[in-house]
C-alpha positions as protocol buffer text, in pm:
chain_id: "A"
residue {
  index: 1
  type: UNK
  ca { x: 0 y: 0 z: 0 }
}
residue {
  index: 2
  type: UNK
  ca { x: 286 y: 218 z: 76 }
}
residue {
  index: 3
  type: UNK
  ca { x: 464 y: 162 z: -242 }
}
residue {
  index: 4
  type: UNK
  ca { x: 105 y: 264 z: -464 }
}
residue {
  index: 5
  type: UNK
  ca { x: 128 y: 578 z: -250 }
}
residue {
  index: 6
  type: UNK
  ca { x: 469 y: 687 z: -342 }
}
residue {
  index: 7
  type: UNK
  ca { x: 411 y: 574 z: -700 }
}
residue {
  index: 8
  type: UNK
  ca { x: 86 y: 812 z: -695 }
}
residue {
  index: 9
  type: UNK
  ca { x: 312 y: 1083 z: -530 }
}
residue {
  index: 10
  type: UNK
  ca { x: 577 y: 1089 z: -830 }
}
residue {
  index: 11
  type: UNK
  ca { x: 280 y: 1050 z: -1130 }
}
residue {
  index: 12
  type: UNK
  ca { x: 156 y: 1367 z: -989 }
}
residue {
  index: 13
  type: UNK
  ca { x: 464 y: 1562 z: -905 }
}
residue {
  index: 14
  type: UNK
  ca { x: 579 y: 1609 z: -1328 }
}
residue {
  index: 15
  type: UNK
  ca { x: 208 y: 1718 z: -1362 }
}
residue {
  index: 16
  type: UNK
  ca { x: 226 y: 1985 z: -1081 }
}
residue {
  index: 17
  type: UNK
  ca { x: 572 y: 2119 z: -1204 }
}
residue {
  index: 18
  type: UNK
  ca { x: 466 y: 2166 z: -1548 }
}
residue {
  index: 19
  type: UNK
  ca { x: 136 y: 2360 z: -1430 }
}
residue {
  index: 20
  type: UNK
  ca { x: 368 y: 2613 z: -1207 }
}
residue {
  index: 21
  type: UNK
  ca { x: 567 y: 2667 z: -1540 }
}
residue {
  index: 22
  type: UNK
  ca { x: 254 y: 2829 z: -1683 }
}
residue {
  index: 23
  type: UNK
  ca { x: 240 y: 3095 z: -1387 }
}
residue {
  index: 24
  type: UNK
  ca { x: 688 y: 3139 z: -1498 }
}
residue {
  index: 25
  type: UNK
  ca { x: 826 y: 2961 z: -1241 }
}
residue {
  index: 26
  type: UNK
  ca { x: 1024 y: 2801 z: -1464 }
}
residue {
  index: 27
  type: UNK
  ca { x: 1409 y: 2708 z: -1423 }
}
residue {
  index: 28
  type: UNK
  ca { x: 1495 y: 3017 z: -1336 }
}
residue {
  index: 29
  type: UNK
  ca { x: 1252 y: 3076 z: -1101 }
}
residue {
  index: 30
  type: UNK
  ca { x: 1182 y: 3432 z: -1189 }
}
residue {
  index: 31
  type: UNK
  ca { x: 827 y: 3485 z: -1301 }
}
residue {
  index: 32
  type: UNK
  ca { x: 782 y: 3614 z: -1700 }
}
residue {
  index: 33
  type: UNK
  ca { x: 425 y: 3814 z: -1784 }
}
residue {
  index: 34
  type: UNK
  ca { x: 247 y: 3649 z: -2079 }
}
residue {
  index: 35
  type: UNK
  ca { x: 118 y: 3915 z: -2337 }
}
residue {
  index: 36
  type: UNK
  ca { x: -175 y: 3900 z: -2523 }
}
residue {
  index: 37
  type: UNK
  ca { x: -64 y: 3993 z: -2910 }
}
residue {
  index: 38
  type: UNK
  ca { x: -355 y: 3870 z: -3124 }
}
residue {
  index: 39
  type: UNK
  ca { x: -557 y: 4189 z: -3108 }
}
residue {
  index: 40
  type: UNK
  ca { x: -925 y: 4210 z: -3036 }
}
residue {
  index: 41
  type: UNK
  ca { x: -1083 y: 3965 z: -2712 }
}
residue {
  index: 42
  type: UNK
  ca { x: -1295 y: 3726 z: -2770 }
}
residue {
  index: 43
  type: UNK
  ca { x: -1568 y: 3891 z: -2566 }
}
residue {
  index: 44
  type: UNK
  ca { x: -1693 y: 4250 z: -2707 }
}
residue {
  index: 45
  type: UNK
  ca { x: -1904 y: 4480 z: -2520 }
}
residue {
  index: 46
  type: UNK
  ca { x: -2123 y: 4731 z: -2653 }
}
residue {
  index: 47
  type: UNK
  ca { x: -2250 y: 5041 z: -2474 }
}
residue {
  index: 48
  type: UNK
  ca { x: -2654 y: 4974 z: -2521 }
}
residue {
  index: 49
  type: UNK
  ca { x: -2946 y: 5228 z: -2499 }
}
residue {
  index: 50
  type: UNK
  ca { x: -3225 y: 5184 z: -2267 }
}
residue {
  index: 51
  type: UNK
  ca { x: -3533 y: 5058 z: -2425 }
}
residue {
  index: 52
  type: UNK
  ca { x: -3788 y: 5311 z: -2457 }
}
residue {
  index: 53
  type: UNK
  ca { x: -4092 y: 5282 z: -2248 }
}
residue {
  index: 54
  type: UNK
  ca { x: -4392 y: 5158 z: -2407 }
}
residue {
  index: 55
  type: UNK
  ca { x: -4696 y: 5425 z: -2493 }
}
residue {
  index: 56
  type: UNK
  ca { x: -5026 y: 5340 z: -2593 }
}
residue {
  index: 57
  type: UNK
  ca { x: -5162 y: 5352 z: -2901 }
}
residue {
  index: 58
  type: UNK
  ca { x: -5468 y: 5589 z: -2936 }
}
residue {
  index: 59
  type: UNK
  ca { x: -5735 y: 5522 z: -3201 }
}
residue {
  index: 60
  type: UNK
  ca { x: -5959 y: 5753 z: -3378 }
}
residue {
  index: 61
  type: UNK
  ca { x: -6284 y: 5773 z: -3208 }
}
residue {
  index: 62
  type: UNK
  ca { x: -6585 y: 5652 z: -3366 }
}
residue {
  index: 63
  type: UNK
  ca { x: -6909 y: 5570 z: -3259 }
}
residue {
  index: 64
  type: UNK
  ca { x: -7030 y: 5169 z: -3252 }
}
residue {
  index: 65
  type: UNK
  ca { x: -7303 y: 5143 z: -3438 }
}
residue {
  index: 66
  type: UNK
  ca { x: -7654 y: 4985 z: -3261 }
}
residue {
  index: 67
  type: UNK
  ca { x: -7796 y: 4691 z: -3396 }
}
residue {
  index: 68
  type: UNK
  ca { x: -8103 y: 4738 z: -3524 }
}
residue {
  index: 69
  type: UNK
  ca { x: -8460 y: 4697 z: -3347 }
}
residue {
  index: 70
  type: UNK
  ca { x: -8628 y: 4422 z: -3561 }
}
residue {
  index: 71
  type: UNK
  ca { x: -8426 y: 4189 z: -3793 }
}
residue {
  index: 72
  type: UNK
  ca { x: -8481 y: 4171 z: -4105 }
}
residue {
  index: 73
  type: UNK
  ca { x: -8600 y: 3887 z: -4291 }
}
residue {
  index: 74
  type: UNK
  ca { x: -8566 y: 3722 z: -4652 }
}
residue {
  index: 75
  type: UNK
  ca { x: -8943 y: 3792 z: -4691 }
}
residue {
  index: 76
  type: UNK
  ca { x: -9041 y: 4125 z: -4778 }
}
residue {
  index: 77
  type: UNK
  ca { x: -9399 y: 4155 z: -4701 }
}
residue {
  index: 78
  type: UNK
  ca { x: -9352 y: 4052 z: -4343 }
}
residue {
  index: 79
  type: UNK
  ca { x: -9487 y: 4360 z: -4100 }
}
residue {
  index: 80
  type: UNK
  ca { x: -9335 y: 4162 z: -3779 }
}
residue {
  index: 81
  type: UNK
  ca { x: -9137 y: 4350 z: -3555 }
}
residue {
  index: 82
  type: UNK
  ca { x: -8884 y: 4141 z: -3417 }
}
residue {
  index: 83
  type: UNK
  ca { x: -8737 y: 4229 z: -3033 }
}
residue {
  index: 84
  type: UNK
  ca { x: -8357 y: 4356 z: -3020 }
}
residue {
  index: 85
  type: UNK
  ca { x: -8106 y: 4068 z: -2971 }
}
residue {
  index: 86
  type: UNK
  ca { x: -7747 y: 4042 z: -2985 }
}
residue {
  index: 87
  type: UNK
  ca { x: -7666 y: 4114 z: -3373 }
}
residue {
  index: 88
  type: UNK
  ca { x: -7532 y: 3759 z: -3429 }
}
residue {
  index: 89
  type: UNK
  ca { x: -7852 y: 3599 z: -3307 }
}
residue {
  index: 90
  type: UNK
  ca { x: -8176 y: 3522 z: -3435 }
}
residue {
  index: 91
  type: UNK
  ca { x: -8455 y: 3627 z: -3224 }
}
residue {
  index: 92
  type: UNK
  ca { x: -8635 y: 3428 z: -3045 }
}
residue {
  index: 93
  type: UNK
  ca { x: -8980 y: 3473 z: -2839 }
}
residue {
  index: 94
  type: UNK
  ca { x: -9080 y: 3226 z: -2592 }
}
residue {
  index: 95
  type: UNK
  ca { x: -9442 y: 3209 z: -2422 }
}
residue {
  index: 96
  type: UNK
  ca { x: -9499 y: 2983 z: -2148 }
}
residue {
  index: 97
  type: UNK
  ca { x: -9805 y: 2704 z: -2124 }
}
residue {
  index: 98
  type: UNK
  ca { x: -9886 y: 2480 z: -1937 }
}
residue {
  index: 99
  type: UNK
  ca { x: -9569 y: 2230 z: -1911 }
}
residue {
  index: 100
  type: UNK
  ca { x: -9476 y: 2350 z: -2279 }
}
residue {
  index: 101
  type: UNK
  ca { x: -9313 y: 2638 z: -2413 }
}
residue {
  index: 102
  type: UNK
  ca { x: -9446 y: 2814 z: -2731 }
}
residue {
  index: 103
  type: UNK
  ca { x: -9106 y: 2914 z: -2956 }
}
residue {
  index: 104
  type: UNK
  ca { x: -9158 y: 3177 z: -3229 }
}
residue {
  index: 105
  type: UNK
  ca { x: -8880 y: 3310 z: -3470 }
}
residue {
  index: 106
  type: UNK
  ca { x: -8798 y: 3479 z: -3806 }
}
residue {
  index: 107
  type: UNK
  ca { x: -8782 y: 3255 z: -4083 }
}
residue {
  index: 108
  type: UNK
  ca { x: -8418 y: 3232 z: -4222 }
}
residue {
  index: 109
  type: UNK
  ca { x: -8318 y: 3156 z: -4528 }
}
residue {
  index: 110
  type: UNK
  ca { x: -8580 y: 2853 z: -4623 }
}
residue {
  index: 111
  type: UNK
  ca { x: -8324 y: 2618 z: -4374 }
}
residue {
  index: 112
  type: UNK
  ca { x: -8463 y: 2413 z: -4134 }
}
residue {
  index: 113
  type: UNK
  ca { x: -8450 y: 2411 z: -3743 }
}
residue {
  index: 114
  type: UNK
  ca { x: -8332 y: 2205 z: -3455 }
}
residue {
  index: 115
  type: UNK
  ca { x: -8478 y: 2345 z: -3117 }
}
residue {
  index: 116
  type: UNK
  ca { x: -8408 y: 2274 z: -2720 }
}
residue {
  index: 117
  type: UNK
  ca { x: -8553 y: 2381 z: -2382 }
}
residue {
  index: 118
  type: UNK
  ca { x: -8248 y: 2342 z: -2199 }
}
residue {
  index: 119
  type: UNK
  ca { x: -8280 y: 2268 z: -1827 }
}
residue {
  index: 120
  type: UNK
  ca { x: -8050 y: 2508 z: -1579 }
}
residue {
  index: 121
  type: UNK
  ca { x: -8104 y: 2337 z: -1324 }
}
residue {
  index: 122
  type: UNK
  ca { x: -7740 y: 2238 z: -1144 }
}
residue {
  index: 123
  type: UNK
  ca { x: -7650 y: 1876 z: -1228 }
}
residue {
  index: 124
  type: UNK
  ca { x: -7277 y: 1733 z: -1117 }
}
residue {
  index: 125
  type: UNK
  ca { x: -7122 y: 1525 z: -1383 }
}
residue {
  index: 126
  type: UNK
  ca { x: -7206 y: 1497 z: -1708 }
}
residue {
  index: 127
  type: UNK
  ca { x: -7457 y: 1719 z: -1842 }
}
residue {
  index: 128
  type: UNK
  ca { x: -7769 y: 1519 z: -2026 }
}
residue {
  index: 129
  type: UNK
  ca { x: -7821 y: 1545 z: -2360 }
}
residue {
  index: 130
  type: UNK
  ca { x: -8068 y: 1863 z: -2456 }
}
residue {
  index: 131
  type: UNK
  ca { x: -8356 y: 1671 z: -2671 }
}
residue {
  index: 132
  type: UNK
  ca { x: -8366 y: 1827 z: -3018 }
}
residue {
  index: 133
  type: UNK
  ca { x: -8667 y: 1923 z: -3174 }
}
residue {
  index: 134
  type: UNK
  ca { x: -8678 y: 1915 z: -3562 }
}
residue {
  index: 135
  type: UNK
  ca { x: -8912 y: 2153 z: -3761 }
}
residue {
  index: 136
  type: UNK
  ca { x: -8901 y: 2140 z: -4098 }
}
residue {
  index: 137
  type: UNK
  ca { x: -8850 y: 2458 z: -4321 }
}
residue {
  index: 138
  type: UNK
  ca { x: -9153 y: 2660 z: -4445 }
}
residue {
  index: 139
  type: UNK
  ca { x: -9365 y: 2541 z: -4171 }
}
residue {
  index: 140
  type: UNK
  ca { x: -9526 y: 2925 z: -4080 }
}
residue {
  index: 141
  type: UNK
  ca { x: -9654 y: 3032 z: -3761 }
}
residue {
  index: 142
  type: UNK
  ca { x: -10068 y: 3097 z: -3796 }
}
residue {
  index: 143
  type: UNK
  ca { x: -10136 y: 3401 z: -3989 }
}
residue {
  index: 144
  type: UNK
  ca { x: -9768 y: 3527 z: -4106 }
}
residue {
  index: 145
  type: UNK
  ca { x: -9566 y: 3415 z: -4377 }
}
residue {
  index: 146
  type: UNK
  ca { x: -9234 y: 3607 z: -4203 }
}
residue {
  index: 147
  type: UNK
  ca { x: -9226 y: 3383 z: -3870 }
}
residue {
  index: 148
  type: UNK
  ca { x: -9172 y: 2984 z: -3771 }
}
residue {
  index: 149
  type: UNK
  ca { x: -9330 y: 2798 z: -3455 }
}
residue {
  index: 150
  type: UNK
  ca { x: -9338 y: 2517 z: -3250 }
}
residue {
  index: 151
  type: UNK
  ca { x: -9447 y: 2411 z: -2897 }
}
residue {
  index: 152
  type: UNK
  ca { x: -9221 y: 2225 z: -2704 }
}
residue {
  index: 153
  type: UNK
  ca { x: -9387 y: 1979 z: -2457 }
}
residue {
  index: 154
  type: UNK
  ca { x: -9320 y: 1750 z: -2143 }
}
residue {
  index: 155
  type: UNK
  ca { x: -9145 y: 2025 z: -1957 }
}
residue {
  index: 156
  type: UNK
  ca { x: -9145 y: 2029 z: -1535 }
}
residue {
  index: 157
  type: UNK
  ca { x: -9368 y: 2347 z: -1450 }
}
residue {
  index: 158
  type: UNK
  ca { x: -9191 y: 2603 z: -1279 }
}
residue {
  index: 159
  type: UNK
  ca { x: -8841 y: 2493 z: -1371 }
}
residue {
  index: 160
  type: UNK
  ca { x: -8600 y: 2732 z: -1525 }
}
residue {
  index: 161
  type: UNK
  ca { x: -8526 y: 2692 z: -1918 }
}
residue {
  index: 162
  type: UNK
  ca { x: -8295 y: 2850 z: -2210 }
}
residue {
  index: 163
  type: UNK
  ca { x: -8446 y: 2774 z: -2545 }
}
residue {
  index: 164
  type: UNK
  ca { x: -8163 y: 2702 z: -2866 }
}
residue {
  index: 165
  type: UNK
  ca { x: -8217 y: 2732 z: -3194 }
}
residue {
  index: 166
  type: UNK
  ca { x: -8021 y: 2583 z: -3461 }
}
residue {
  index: 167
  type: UNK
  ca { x: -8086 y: 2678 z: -3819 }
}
residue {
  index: 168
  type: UNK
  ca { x: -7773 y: 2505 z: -3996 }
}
residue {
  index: 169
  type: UNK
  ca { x: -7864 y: 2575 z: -4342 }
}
residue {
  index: 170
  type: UNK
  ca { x: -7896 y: 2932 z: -4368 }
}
residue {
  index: 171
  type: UNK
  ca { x: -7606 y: 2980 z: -4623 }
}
residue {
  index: 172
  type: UNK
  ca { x: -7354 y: 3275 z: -4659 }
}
residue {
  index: 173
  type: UNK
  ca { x: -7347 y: 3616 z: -4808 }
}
residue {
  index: 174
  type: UNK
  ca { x: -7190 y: 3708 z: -5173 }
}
residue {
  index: 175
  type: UNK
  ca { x: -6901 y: 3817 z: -4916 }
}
residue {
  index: 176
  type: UNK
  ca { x: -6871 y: 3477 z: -4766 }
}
residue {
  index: 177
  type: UNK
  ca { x: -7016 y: 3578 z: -4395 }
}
residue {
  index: 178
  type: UNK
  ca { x: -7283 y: 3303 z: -4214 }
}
residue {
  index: 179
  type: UNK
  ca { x: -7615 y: 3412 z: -4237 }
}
residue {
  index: 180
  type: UNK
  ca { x: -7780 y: 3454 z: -3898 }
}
residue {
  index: 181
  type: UNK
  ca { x: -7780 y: 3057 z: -3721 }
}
residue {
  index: 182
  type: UNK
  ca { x: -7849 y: 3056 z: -3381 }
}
residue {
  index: 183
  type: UNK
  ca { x: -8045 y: 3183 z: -3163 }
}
residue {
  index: 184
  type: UNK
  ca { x: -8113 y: 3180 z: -2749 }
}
residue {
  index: 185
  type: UNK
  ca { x: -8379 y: 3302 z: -2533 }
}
residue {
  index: 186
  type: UNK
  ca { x: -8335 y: 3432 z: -2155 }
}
residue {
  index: 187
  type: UNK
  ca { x: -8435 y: 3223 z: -1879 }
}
residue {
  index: 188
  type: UNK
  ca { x: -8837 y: 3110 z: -1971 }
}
residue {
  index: 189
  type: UNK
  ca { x: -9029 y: 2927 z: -1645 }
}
residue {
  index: 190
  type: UNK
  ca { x: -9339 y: 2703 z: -1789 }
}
residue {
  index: 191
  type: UNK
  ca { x: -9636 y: 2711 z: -1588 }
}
């Protein structure tokens, strides 16, 4: 063991010269300063100017324009007003019976209509499937030619509802836009 120690003492002692050689102790002893004659360093530093603060941007003001009170629909002759809604929905007027809930709305388009009364009241889990009512296309309310209805049935009295519409085949504008293809109501309560 003592002999590996020694051995290990002299392996190292060459490398340990040589690395005080690089500091000039050399031979001589007397220490020699290394100068640097290839020019520019490797690392180059750049005085840098703060980055400016950012400043809003202020737009021109203009005024948003209101959506109109009725909508209007593909039919001329129809005298229907129909109630404000958001712009991108198509309006929608609920009357409550007795367990059922009347739907009215503009016709759109010639498409036909998938309808809901969806139930808000809380359920954990999964939510349950809202059951879709179809009504075909050109199926008029009584008396106007501008307005579709249907009655849905088998509802809880009292419970809170939000009718959907769904009128997929509305088509697009020459400019490529959806024609109106939704539509909600607020919360309805059947009697």
């Amino acid at each position: 063991m003592r002999k590996i120690k020694i051995t290990l003492a002299l392996t190292t002692l060459p490398l340990m010269l040589g690395g005080c050689a690089a500091f000039g102790f050399g031979d001589s002893g007397s220490a020699t300063a290394v100068e640097d004659k290839s020019g520019d360093s490797w690392m180059r530093m750049d005085q840098g100017a703060a980055t400016p603060s950012p400043t809003p941007s202020r737009g021109k003001a203009s005024a948003t324009p209101e959506p109109s009170v009725s909508t209007p629909t593909p039919d001329p002759s129809c005298t229907k007003a129909w109630p404000r809604t958001d712009p991108v929905f198509i309006p929608v007027e609920v009357t409550p019976g007795a367990g059922s809930l009347k739907v009215e709305w503009p016709t759109q388009y010639d498409s036909d209509y998938r309808v809901a009364a969806v139930s808000q009241e809380l359920v954990s889990g999964p939510q349950p499937e809202p059951a879709w009512k179809t009504v075909a296309a050109g199926t008029a309310a009584a008396g106007t030619s501008c307005a579709v209805s249907t009655t849905i049935t088998g509802l809880t009295p009292g419970a809170a509802y939000i009718v959907w519409l769904d009128a997929p085949n509305t088509g697009y504008d020459w400019d490529g836009t959806r024609h109106l293809y939704s539509g909600r109501s607020g919360v309805v309560y059947p009697k």
